[in-house]
Every structure is written in structure tokens, then in C-alpha cells.
MDTraj code that builds the backbone (N, CA, C; nanometers):
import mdtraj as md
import numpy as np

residues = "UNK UNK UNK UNK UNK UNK UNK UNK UNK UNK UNK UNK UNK UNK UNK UNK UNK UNK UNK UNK UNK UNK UNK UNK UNK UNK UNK UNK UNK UNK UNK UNK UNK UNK UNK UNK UNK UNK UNK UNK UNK UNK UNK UNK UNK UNK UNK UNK UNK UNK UNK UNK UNK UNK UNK UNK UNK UNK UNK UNK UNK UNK UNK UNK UNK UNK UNK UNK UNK UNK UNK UNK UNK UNK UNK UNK UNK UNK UNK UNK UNK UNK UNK UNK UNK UNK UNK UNK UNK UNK UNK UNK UNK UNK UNK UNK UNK UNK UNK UNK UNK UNK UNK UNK UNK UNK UNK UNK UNK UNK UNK UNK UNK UNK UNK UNK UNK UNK UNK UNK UNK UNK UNK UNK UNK UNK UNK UNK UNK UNK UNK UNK UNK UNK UNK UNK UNK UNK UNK UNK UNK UNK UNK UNK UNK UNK UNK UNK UNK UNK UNK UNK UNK UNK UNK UNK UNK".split()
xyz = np.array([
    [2.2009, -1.6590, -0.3827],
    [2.0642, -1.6749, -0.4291],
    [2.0126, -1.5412, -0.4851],
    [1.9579, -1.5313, -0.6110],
    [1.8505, -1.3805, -0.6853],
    [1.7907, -1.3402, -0.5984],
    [1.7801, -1.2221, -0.5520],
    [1.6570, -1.1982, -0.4962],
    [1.5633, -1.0421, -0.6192],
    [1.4757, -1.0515, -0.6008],
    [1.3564, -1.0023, -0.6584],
    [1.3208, -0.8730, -0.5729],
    [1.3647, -0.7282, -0.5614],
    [1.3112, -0.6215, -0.5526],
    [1.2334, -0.5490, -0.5850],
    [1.1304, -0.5029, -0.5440],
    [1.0344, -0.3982, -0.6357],
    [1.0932, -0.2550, -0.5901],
    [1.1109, -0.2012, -0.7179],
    [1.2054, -0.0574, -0.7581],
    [1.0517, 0.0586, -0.8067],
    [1.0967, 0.1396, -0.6873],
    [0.9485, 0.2194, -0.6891],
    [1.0163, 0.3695, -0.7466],
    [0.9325, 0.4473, -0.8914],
    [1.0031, 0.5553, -0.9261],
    [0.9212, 0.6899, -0.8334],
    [0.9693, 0.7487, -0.8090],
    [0.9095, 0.8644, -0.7169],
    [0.9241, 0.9810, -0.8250],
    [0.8428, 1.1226, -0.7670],
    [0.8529, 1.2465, -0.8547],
    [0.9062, 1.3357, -0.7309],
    [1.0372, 1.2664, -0.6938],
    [1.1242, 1.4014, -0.6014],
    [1.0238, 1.4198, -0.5005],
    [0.9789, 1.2919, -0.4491],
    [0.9212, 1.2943, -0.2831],
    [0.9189, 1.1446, -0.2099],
    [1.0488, 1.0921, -0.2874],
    [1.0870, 0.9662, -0.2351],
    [1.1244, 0.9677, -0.0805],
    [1.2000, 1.0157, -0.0308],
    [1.2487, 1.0232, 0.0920],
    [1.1890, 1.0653, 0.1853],
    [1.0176, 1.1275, 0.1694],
    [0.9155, 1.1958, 0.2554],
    [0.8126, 1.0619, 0.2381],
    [0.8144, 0.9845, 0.1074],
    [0.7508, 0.8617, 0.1156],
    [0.8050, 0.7305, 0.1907],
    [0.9199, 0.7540, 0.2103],
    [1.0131, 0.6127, 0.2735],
    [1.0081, 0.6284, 0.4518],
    [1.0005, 0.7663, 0.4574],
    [0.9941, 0.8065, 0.5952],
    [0.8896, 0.7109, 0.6345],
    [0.7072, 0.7998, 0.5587],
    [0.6025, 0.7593, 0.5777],
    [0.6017, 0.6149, 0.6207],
    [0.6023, 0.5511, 0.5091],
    [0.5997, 0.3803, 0.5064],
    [0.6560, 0.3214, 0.6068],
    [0.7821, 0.3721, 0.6593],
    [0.8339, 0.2912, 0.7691],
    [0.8482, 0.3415, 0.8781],
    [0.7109, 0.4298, 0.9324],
    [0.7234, 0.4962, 1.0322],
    [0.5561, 0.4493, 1.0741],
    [0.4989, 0.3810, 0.9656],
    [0.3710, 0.3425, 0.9780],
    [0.3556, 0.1451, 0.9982],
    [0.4711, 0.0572, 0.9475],
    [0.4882, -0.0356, 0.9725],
    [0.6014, -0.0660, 1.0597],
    [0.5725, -0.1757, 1.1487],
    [0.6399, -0.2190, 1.2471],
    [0.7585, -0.3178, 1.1654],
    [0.8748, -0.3120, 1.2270],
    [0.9674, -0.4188, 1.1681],
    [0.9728, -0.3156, 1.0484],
    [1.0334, -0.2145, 1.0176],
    [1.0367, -0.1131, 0.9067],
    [1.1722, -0.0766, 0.9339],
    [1.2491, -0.0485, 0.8169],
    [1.4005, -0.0195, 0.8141],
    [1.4729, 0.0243, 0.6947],
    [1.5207, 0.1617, 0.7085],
    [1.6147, 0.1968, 0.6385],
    [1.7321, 0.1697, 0.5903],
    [1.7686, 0.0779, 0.5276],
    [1.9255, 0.0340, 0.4790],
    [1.9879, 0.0963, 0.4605],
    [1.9468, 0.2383, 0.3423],
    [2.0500, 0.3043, 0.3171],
    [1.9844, 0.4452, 0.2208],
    [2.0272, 0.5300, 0.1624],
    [1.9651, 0.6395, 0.1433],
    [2.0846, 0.7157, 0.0397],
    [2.0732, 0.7194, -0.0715],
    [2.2181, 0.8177, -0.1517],
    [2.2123, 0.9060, -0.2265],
    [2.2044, 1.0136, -0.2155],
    [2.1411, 1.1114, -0.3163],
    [2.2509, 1.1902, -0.4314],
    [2.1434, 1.2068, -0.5311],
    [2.2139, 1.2967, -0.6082],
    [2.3518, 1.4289, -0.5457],
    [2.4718, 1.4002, -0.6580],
    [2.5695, 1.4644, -0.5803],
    [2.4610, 1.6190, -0.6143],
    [2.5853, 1.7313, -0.5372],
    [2.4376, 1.9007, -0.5423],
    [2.5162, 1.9575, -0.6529],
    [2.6022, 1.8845, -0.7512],
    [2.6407, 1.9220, -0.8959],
    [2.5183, 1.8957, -0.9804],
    [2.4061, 1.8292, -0.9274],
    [2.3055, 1.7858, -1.0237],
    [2.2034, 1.7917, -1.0779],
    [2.2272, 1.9639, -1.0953],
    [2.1161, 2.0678, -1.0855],
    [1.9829, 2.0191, -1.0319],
    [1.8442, 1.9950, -1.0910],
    [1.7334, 2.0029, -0.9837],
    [1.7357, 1.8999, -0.9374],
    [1.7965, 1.7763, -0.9501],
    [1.8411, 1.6694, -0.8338],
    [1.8785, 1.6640, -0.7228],
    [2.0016, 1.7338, -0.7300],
    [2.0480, 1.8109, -0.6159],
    [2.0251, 1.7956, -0.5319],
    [2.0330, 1.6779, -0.4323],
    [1.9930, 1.6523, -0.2679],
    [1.8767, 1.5396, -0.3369],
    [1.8506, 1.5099, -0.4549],
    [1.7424, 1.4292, -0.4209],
    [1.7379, 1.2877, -0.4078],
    [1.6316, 1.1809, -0.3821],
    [1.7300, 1.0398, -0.3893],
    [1.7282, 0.9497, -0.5317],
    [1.8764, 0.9610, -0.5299],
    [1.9359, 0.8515, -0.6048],
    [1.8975, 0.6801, -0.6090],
    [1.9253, 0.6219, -0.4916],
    [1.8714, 0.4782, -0.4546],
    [1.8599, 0.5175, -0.2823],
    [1.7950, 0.4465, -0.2586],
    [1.7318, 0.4254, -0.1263],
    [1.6925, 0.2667, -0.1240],
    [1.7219, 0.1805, -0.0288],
    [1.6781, 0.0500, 0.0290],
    [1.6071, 0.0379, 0.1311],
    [1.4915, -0.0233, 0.1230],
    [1.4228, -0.0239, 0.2585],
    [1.3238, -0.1397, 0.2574],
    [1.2504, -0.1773, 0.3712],
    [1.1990, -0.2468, 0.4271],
    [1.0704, -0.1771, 0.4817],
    [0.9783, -0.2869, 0.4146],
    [0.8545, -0.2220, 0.5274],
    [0.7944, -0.3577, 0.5416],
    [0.8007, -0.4385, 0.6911],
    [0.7315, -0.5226, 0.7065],
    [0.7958, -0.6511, 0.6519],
    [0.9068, -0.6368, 0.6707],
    [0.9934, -0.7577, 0.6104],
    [1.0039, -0.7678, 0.4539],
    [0.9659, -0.6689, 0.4135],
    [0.9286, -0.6457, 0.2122],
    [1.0551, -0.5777, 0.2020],
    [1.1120, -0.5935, 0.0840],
    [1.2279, -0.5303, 0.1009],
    [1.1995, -0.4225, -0.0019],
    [1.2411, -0.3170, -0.0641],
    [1.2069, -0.2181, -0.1746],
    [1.3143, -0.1202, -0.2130],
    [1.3147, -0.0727, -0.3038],
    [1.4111, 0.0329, -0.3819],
    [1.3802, 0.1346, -0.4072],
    [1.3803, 0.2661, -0.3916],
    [1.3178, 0.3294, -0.4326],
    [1.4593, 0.4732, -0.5058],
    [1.3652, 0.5576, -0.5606],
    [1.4561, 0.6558, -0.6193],
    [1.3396, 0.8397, -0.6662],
    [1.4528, 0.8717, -0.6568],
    [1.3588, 1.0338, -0.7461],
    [1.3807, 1.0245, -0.8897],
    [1.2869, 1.0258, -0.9658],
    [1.3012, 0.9923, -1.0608],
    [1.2610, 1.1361, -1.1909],
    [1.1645, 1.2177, -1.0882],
    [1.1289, 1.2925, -1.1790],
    [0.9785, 1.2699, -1.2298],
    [0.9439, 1.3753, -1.2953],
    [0.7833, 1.3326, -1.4108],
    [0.7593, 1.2758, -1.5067],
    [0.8828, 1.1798, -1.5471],
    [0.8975, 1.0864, -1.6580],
    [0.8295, 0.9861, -1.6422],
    [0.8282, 0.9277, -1.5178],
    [0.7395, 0.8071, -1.5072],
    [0.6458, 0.8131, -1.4028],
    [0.5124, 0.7627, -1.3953],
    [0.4761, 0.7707, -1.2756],
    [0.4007, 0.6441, -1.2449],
    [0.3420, 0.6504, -1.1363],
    [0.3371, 0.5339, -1.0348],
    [0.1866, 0.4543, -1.0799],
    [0.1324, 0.3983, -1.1166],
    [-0.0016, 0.3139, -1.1645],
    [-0.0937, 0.2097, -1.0742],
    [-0.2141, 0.2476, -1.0784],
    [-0.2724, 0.1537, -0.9883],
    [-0.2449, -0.0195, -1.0757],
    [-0.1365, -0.0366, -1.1734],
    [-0.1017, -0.1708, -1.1924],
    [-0.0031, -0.2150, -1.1124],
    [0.0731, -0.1605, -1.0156],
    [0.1438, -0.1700, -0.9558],
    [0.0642, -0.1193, -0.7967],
    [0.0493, -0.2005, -0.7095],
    [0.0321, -0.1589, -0.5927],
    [0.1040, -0.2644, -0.4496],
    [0.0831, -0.2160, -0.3188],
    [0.1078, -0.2933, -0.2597],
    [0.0102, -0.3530, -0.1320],
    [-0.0139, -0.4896, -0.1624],
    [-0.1157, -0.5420, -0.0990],
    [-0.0547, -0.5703, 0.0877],
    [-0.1500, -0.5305, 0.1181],
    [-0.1095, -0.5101, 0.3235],
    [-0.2563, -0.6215, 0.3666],
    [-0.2014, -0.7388, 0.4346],
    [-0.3279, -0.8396, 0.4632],
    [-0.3239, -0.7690, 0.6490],
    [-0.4247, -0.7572, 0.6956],
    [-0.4539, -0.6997, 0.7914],
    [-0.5636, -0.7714, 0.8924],
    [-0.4706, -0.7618, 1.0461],
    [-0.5581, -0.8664, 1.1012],
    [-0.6675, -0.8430, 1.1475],
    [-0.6958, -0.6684, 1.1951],
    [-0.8109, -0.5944, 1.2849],
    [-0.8413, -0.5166, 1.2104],
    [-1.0000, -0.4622, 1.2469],
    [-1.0221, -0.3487, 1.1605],
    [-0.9677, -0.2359, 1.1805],
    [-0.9165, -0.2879, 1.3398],
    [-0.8099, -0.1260, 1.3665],
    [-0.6934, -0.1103, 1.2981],
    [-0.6642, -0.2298, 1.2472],
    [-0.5254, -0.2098, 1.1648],
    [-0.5563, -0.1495, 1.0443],
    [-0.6752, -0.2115, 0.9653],
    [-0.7380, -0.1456, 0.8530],
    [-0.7406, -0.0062, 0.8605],
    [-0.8041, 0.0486, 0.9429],
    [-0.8778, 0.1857, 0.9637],
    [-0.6858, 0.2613, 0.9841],
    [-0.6058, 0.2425, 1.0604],
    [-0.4928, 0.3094, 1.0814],
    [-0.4633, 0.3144, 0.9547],
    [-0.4243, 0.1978, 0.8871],
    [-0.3551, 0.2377, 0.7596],
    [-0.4286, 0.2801, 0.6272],
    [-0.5581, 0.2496, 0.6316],
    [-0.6046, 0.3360, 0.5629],
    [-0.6093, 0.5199, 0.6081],
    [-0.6347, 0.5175, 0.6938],
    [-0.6092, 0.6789, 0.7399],
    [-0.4953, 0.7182, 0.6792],
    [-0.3789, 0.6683, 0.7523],
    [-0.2818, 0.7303, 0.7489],
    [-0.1982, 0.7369, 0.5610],
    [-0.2301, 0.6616, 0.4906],
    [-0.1966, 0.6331, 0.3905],
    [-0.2812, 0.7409, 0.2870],
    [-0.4148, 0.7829, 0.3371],
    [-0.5109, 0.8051, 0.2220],
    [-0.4850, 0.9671, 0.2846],
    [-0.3679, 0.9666, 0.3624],
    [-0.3792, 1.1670, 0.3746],
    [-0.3401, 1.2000, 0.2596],
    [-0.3950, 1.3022, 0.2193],
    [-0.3822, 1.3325, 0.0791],
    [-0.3547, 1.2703, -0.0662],
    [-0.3930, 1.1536, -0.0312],
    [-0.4457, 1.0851, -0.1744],
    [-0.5572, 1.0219, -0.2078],
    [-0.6188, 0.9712, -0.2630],
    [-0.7279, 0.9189, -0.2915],
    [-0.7916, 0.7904, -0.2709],
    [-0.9231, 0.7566, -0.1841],
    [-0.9782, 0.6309, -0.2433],
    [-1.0331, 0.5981, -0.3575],
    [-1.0368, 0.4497, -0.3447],
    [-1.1006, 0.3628, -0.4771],
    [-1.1485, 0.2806, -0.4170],
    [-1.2091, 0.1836, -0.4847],
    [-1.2759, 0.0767, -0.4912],
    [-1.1790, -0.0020, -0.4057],
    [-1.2960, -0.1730, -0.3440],
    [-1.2777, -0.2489, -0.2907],
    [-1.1326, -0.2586, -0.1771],
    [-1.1003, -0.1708, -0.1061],
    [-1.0083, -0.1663, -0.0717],
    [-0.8523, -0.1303, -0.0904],
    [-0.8839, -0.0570, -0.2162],
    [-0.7752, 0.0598, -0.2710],
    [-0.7520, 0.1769, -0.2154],
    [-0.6204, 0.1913, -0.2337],
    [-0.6483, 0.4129, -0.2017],
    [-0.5086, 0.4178, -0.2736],
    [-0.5009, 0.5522, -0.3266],
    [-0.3669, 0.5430, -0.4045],
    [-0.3011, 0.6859, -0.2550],
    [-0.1864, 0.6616, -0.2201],
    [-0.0924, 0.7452, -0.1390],
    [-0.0701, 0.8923, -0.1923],
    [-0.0401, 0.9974, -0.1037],
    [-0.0259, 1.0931, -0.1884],
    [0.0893, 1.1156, -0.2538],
    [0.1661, 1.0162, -0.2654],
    [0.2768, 1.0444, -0.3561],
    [0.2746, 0.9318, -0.4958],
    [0.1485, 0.8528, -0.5054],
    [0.1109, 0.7972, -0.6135],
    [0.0897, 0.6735, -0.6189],
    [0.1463, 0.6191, -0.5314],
    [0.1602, 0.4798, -0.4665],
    [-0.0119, 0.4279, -0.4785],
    [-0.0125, 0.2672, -0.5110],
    [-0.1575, 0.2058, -0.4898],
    [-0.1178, 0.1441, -0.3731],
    [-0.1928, 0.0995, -0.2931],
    [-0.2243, -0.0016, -0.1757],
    [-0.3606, -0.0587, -0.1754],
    [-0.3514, -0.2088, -0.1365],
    [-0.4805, -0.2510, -0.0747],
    [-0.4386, -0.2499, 0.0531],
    [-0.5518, -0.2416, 0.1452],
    [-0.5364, -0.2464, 0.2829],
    [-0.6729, -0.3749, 0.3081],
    [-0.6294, -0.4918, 0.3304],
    [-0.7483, -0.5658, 0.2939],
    [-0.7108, -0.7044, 0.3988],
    [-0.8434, -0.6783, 0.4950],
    [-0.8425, -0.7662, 0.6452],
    [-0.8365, -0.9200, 0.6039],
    [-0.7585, -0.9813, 0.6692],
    [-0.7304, -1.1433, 0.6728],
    [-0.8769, -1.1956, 0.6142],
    [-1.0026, -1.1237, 0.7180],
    [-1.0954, -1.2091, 0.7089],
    [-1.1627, -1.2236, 0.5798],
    [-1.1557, -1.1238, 0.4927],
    [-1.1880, -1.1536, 0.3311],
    [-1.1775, -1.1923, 0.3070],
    [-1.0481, -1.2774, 0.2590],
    [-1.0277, -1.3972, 0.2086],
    [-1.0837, -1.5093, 0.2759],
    [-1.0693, -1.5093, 0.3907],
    [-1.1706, -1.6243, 0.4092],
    [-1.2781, -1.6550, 0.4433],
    [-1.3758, -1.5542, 0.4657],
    [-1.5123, -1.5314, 0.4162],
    [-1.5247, -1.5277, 0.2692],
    [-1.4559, -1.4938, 0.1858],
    [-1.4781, -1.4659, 0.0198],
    [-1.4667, -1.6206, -0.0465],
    [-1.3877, -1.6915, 0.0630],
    [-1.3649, -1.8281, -0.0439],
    [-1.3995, -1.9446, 0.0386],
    [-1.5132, -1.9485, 0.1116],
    [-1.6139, -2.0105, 0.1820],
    [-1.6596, -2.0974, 0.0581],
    [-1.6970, -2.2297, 0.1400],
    [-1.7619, -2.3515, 0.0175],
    [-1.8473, -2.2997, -0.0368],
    [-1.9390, -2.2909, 0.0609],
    [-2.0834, -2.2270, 0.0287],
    [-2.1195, -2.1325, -0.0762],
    [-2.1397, -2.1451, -0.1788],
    [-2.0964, -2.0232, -0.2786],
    [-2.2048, -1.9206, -0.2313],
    [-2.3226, -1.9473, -0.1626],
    [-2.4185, -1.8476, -0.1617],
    [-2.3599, -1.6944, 0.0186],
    [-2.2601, -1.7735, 0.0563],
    [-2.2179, -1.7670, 0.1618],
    [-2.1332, -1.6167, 0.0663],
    [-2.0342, -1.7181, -0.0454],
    [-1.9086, -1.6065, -0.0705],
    [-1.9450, -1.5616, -0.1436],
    [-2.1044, -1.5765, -0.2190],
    [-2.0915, -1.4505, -0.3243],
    [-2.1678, -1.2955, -0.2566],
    [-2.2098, -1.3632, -0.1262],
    [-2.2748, -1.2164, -0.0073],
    [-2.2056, -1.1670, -0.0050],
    [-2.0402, -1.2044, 0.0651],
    [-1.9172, -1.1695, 0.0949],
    [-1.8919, -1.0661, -0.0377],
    [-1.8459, -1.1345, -0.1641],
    [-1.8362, -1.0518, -0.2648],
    [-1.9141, -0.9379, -0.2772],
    [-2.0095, -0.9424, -0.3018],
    [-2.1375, -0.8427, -0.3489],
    [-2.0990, -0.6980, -0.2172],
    [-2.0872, -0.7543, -0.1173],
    [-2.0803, -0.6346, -0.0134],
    [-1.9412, -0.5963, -0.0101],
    [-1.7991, -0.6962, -0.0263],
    [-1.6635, -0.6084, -0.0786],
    [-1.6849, -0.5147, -0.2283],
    [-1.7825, -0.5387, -0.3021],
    [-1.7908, -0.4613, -0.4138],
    [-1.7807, -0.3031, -0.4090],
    [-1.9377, -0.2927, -0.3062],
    [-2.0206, -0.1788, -0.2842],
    [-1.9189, -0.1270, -0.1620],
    [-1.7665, -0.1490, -0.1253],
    [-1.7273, -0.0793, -0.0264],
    [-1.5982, -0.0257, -0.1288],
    [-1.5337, 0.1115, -0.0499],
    [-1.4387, 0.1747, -0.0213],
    [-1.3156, 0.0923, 0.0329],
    [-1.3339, 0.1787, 0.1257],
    [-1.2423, 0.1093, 0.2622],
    [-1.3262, -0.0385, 0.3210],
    [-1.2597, -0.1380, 0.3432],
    [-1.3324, -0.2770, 0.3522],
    [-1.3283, -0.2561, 0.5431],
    [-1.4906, -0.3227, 0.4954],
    [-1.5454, -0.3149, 0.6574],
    [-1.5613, -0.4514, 0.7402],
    [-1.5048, -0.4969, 0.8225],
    [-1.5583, -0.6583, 0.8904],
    [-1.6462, -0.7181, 0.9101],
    [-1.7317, -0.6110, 0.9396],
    [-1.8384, -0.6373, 1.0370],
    [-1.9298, -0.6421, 0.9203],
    [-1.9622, -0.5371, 0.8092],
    [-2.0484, -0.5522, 0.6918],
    [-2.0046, -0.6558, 0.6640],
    [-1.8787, -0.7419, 0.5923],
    [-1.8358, -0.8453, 0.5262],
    [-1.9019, -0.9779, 0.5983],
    [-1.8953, -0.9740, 0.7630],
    [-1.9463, -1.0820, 0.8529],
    [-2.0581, -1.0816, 0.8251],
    [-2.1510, -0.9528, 0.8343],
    [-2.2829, -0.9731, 0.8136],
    [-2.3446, -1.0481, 0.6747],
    [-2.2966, -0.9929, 0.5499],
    [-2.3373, -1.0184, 0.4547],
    [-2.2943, -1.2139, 0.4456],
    [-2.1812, -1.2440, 0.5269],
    [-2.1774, -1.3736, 0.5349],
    [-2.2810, -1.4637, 0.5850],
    [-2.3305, -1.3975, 0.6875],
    [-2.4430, -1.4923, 0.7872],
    [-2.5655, -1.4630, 0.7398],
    [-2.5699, -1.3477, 0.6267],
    [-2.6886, -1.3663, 0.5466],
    [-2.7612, -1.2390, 0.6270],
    [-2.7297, -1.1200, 0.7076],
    [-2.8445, -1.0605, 0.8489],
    [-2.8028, -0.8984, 0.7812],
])
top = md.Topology()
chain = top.add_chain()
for i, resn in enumerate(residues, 1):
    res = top.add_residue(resn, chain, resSeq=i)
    for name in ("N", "CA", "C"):
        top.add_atom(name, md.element.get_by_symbol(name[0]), res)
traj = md.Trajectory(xyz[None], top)
């Protein structure tokens, strides 16, 4: 059977990003790791292909250099059940990189993520449209997505 990988290009901090990722999700695993032979001038030790897992996701990654880099069109969405799960991985993800909007932060090695709680979605797609467009209006005006604002703006208080 095909299977479908997402192949992530790094700028020669792949293997400090693969650490990260699967040292921050549970069920996280290294397959395998192969680096440039050290004939390969500034390659030299860096990674070639890498396979891994974060969270049962499977991924590819490599050093690729400053040729390409990483785009908030490409990110990876994390559905999250607590706000403590939220708040961990947003922490730990946004060390030294940046937030954005509605539940974005890009990693410091370039990477996008949403970090975005179960309950959004289903507060956001409530019958009631006056219900989910509260919901909306208050995921707008946030950062990092909050529960308890999202609940509130649901019940209208």
C-alpha cells in the first residue's frame, strides 16, 4: 500500500528539531537518522534523511541548507484535549520562535504549528450560529487559544 510522508527541509538544525518534537510528544520515535558522509564539506555530520514519528505521524526530514525554507503554508496541526496540553506545547514549541494568530506559532527552526484544543471545533461548529460566531469572533482576537474565553464567549457571559 502508498503511503504519503511529509518531507520537512531544515537549515542544518534538523536533528536538534527531531530531538525537540519527539521528546515533547508521547508515542514519538526515531526510525532512523543518516548523515552526510564528513567528505561533504559543510554537510559534514549533517542530516541526510531522518524518519520519525511524532504522535503516530510519520515524517522525513533532512538538512537541507538556505535554499529552501519552511512556510506558514505548510504547518502541523496538534488537536489538544486540555488547556494544559495547549499551554505545554505552546510553551515549549514557541521557545524561540514566534507567535501568530488564532493559534499559530512558527518553531524556532521555522516550522508552523497549530496547537488548537478539541473544544474549538466543537464550540465553533455549534447549530446555533449566534452561539459559533461568539466562538469565532473570540478565536480571532486570540494568540494562543484559550478554553475558558472560547466557553465564555459560547454561553454568551
Amino acid at each position: 500500500m502508498q503511503t504519503i510522508t511529509p518531507f520537512l527541509w531544515f537549515n542544518n538544525n534538523a536533528e536538534e528539531a527531531i530531538n525537540l518534537y519527539t521528546s515533547l510528544f508521547k508515542d514519538s520515535k526515531i526510525y532512523s537518522i543518516t548523515h552526510y558522509p564528513n567528505d561533504s564539506g559543510e554537510m559534514s555530520g549533517k542530516v541526510l534523511t531522518a524518519v520519525f514519528d511524532i504522535n503516530g505521524q510519520r515524517l522525513m526530514a533532512l538538512d537541507g541548507g538556505p535554499t529552501f525554507m519552511l512556510s506558514e503554508a505548510f504547518s502541523l496541526f496538534v488537536e489538544c484535549d486540555t488547556q494544559e496540553e495547549v499551554d505545554f506545547l505552546w510553551e515549549k514549541l514557541l521557545e524561540g520562535g514566534t507567535p501568530q494568530q488564532c493559534g499559530w506559532l512558527k518553531d524556532r527552526f521555522g516550522l508552523s504549528w497549530q496547537i488548537i484544543p478539541k473544544a474549538l471545533g466543537k464550540l465553533m461548529n455549534d447549530p446555533d450560529p449566534q452561539k459559533s460566531q461568539r466562538v469565532i469572533q473570540a478565536m480571532l482576537s486570540m494568540v494562543k487559544i484559550d478554553i475558558k474565553v472560547l466557553e465564555d464567549a459560547y454561553n454568551g457571559t
